[in-house]
C-alpha positions in Angstrom: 55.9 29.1 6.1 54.7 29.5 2.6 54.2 27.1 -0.2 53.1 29.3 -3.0 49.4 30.7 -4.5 48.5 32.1 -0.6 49.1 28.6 1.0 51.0 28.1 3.9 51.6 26.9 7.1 50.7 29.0 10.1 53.1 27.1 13.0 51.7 28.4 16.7 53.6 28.8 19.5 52.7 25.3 21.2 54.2 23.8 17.9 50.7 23.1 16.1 51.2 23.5 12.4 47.9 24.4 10.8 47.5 24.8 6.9 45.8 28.3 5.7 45.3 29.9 2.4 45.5 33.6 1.9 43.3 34.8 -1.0 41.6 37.8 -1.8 37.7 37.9 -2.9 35.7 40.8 -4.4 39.1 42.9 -3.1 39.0 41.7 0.7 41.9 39.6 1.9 40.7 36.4 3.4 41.8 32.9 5.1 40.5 29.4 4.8 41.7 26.6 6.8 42.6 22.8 5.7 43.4 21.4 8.9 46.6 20.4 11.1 50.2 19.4 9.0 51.1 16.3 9.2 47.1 15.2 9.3 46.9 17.0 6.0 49.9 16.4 3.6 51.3 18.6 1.5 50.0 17.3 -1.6 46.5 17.5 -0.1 46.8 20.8 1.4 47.6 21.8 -2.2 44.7 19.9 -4.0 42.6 22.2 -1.5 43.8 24.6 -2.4 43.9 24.5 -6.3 39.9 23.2 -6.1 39.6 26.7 -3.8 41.4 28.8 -6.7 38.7 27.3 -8.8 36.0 28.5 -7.2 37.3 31.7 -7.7 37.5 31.8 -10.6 33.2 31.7 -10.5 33.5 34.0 -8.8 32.6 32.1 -5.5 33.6 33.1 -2.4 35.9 29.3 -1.4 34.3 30.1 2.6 30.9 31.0 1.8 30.7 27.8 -0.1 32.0 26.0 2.4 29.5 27.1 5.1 26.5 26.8 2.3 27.8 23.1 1.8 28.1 22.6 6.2 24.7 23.8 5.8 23.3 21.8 3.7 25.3 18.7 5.5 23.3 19.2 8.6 19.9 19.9 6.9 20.2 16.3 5.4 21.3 14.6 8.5 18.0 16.4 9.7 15.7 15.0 7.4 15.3 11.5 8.2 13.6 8.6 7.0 11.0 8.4 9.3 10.2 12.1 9.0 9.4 11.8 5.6 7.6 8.6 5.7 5.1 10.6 8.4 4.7 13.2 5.9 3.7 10.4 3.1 1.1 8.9 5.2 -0.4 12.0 5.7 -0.4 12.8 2.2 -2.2 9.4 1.9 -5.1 10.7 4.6 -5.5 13.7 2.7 -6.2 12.3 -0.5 -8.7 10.1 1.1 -7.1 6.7 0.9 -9.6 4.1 2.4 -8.7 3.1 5.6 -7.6 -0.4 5.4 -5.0 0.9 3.0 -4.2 3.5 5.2 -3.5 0.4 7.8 -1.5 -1.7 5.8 0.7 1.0 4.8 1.5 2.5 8.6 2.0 -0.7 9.7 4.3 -1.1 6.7 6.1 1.8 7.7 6.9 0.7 11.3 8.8 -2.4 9.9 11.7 0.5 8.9 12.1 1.0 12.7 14.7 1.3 14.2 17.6 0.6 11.2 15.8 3.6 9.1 13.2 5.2 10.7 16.4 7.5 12.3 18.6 7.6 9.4 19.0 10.4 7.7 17.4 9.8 4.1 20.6 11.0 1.9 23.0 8.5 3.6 20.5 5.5 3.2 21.5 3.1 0.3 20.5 -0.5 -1.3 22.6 -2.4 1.6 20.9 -1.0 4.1 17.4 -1.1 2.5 17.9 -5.4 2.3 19.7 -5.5 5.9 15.9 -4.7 6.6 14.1 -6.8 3.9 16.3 -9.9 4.6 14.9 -9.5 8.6 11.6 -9.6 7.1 12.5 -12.6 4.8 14.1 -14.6 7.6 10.7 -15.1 9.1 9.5 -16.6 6.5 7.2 -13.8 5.1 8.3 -13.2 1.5 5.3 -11.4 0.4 6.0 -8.6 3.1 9.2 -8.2 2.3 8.0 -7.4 -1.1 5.2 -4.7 -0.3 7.7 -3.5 2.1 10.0 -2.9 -0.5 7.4 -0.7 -2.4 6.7 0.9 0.2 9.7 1.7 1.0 10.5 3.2 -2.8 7.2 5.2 -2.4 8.6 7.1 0.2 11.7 7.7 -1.2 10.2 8.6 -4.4 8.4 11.3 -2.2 11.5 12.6 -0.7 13.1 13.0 -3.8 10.0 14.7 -5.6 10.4 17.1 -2.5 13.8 18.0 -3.2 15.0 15.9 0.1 16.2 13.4 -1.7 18.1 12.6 -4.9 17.4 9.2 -5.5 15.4 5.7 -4.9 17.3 3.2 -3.2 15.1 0.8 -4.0 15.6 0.4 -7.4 18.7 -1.4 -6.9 17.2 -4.2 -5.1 15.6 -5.5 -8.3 15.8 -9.4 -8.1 17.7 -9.1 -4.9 14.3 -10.9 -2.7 13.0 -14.2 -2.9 10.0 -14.5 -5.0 6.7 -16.4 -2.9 5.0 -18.6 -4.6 1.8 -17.2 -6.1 -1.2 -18.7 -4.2 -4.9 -18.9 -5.5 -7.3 -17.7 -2.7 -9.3 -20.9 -1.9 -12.6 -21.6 -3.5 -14.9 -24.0 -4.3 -15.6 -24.7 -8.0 -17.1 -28.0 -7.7 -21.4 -27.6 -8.0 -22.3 -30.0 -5.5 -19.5 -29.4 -3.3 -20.9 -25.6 -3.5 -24.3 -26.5 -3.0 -22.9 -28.2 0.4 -21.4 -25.3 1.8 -24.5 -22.9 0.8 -26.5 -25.3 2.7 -24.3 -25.4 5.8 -24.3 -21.4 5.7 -28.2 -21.6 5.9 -28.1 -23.7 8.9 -25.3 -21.9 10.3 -26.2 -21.8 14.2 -23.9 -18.7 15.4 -25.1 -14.9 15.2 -27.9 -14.3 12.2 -25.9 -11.7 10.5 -22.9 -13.5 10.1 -25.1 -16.4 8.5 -26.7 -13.3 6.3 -22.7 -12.6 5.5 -21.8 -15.2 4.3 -25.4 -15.6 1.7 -24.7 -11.8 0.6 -20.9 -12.9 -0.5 -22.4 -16.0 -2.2 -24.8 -14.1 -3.7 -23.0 -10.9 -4.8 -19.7 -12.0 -4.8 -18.5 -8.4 -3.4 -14.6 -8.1 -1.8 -15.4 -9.1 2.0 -14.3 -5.1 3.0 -17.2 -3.8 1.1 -19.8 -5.7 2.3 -18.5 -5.8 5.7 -18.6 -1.9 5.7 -21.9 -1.7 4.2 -24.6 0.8 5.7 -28.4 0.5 5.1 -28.6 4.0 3.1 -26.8 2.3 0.4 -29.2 0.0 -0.7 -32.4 0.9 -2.5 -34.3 -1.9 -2.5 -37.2 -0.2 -4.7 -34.5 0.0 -7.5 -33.0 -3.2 -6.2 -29.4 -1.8 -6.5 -26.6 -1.5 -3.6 -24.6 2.1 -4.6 -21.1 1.7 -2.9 -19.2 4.9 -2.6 -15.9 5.6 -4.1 -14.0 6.1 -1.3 -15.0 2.1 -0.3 -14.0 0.8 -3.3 -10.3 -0.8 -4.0 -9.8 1.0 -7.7 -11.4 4.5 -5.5 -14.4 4.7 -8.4 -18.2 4.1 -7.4 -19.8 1.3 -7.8 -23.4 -0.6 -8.0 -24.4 -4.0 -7.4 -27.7 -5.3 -8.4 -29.8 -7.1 -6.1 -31.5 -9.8 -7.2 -34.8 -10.8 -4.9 -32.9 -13.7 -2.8 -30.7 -10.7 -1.9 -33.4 -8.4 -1.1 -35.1 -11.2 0.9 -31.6 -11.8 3.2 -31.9 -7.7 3.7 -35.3 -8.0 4.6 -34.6 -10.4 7.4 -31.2 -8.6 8.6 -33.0 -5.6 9.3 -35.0 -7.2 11.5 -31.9 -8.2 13.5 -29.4 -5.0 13.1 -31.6 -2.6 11.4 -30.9 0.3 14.4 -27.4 0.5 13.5 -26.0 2.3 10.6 -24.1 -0.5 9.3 -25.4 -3.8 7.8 -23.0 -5.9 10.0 -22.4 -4.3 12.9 -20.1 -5.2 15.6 -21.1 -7.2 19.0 -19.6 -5.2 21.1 -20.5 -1.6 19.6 -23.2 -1.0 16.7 -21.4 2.0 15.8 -18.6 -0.1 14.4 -18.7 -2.7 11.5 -17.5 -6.4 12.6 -14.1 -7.7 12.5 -12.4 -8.3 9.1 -12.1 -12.1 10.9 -15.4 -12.6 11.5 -16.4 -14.3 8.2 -13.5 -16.5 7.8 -13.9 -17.6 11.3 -17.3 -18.7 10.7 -16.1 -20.8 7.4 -13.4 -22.2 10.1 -16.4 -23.6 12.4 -19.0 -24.7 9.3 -15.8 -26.9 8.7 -13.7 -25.7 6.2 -10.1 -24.8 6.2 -8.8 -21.8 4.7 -7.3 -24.0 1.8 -10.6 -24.9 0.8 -12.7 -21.7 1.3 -11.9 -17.9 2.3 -14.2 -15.2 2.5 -12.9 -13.4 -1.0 -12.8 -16.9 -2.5 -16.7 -16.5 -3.5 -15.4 -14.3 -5.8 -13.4 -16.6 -7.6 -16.3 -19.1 -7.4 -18.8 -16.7 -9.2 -16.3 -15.3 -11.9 -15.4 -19.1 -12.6 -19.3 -20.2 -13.2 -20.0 -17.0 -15.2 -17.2 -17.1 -17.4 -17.6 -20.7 -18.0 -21.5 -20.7 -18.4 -20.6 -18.8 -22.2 -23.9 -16.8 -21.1 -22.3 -13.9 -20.5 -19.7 -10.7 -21.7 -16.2 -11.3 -20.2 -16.2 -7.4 -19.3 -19.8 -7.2 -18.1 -18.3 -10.3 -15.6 -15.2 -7.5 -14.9 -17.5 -4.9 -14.3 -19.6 -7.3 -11.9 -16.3 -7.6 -9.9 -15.5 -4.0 -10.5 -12.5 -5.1 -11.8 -10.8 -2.3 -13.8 -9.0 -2.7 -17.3 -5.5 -3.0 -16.9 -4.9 -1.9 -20.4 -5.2 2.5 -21.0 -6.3 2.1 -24.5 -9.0 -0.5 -23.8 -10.4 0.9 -20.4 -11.0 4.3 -22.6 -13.4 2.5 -24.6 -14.9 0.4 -21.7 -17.0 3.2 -19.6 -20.3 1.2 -19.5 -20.9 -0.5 -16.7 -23.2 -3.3 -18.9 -26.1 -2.6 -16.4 -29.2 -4.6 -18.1 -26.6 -7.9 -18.5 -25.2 -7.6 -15.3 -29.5 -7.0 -13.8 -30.0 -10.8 -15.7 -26.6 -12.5 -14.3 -27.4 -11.6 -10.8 -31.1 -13.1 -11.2 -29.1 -16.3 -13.2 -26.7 -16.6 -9.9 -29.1 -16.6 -7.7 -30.8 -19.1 -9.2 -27.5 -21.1 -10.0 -27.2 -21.0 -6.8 -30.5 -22.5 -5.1 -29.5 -25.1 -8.2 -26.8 -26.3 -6.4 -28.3 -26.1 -3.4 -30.4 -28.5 -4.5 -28.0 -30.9 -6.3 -26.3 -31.7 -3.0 -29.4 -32.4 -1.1 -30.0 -34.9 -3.9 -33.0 -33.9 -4.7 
């Protein structure tokens, strides 16, 4: 039963009435189905058939486009999220991402599971991206909802940079999470109140090197990570200077720390105690392994203080607040201390020295600050 242009109904002997369209490509007569009459309605079955007639006149065969687009249907449902997120992390380990970051991120990942981890990535949209980062809100954990969110768009960014993908979900959600409050890490800026604390770490009764720890952040005021990953062939004590490699640093560049001689004295007396393991800090149950990322903070816990007064990264505040405020030194040779790096392009082109000789004279002025205080709160 014909319609007109080649489409018509085909009506088979059980009664099934199926729409087909006669056409002729390159000179071969051919037939494309649109499905079962009354399923189909006529004005659809004609719609299909006018978008076919199109085609040909691309020159595209209306079949082989159909099979290239059933194709390329099932290769998306293929590529899901959690594929592509395995490929990102190890794109991560390749380019040599320290491990902590490498942590944080997998275990960032897994949060996906199951809602996307088995979606395919082409049918995932904003909804179903905050279905997930509401679950993470609703325990109260705002900031993770937040990093999962970039972490999230960092995968899809991937996918779509590798052609599996043709957009970021993400970028919908702007404004759609609650904000956390921004919270200080604890530290204490008060000189006697400091002096306190120093002299509580020296009497500190638990294992020597955690004591030693907890002196090496006061002096040097390093991130926790780097000193807790320390190993003896990166200090020269000769050149009184502690070289930490790129790949240990946060902002992936190398970095030095000068020693000043209360530091070189605290190394003298831990190398008594691990000096047979390759790390500085070793673990109690295997010297082949640094100590737990805890084991700082859990000290501070038993000297008495909560983590709203003191954490292990808060001697970093301490220091940068002193040195800024003394007016002895250069803001960016305090940065550089920190190995902070310029946020600003323009500026951080013009900032490549490392202020060496200043920073040599704030460490030795620290150090002394800091047997000041220690004095102060002994009253003496």
């Amino acid at each position: 039963m014909f319609d007109g242009g080649g489409l018509h109904i085909l009506v088979s002997p059980s009664g099934a009435k199926l729409w087909r369209l006669k056409y002729r490509y390159r000179g071969r007569e051919k037939l494309l189905s649109f499905g079962p009459y009354p399923l189909v309605s006529l004005k659809l079955a004609r719609e299909k058939r006018d978008a076919a007639k199109l085609l040909l006149l691309e020159d595209k065969d209306p079949s082989e486009e159909r099979k290239l687009a059933r194709i390329q249907a099932d290769r998306e449902r293929a590529v899901t999220f959690g594929a592509v997120a395995e490929e990102y992390l190890d794109k991560l380990r390749k380019e040599g991402r320290a491990p902590a970051t490498l942590k944080k991120v997998e275990w960032l990942v897994r949060q996906t599971q199951p809602t996307l981890w088995n979606q395919p990535l082409a049918q995932i949209e904003a909804p179903d991206v905050l279905r997930v980062l509401q679950r993470v809100e609703a325990n109260g954990t705002y900031e993770t909802a937040r990093r999962l969110r970039s972490t999230i768009g960092s995968v899809s960014k991937f996918a779509v940079a590798t052609g599996r993908a043709t957009h970021d979900p993400t970028l919908a959600l702007a404004g759609a999470l609650i904000r956390p409050q921004v919270k200080s890490r604890a530290a204490i800026l008060d000189r006697k109140d400091l002096g306190k604390l120093l002299n509580k770490i020296d009497g500190f009764s638990g294992e020597p090197a955690t004591r030693i720890a907890l002196q090496m952040l006061a002096l040097l005021a390093p991130r926790p990570g780097e000193l807790r990953l320390a190993t003896w062939e990166e200090f020269d004590v000769d050149e009184r200077v502690w070289r930490v490699p790129a790949e240990r640093m946060k902002m992936r560049r190398p970095h030095r720390v000068p020693l000043p001689a209360q530091a070189i004295d605290r190394l003298q007396e831990l190398r008594l105690h691990t000096g047979t393991s390759g790390f500085l800090f070793p673990s109690k149950r295997s010297w082949h392994k640094p100590m737990s990322e805890n084991t700082v903070n859990a000290a501070l816990r038993r000297l008495g203080y909560s983590s709203d007064q003191i954490t292990a990264h808060g001697f970093r505040a301490t220091f940068s607040t002193f040195a800024n405020e003394s007016g002895l030194w250069h803001p960016d040779a305090v940065e550089r201390q920190l190995a902070h790096i310029e946020a600003n392009d323009v500026r951080r082109a013009y900032l490549r020295g490392e202020h060496w000789e200043e920073r040599v004279k704030m460490a030795d002025w620290w150090a002394g600050e800091l047997e000041g205080f220690r004095t102060l709160s002994r009253g003496e």
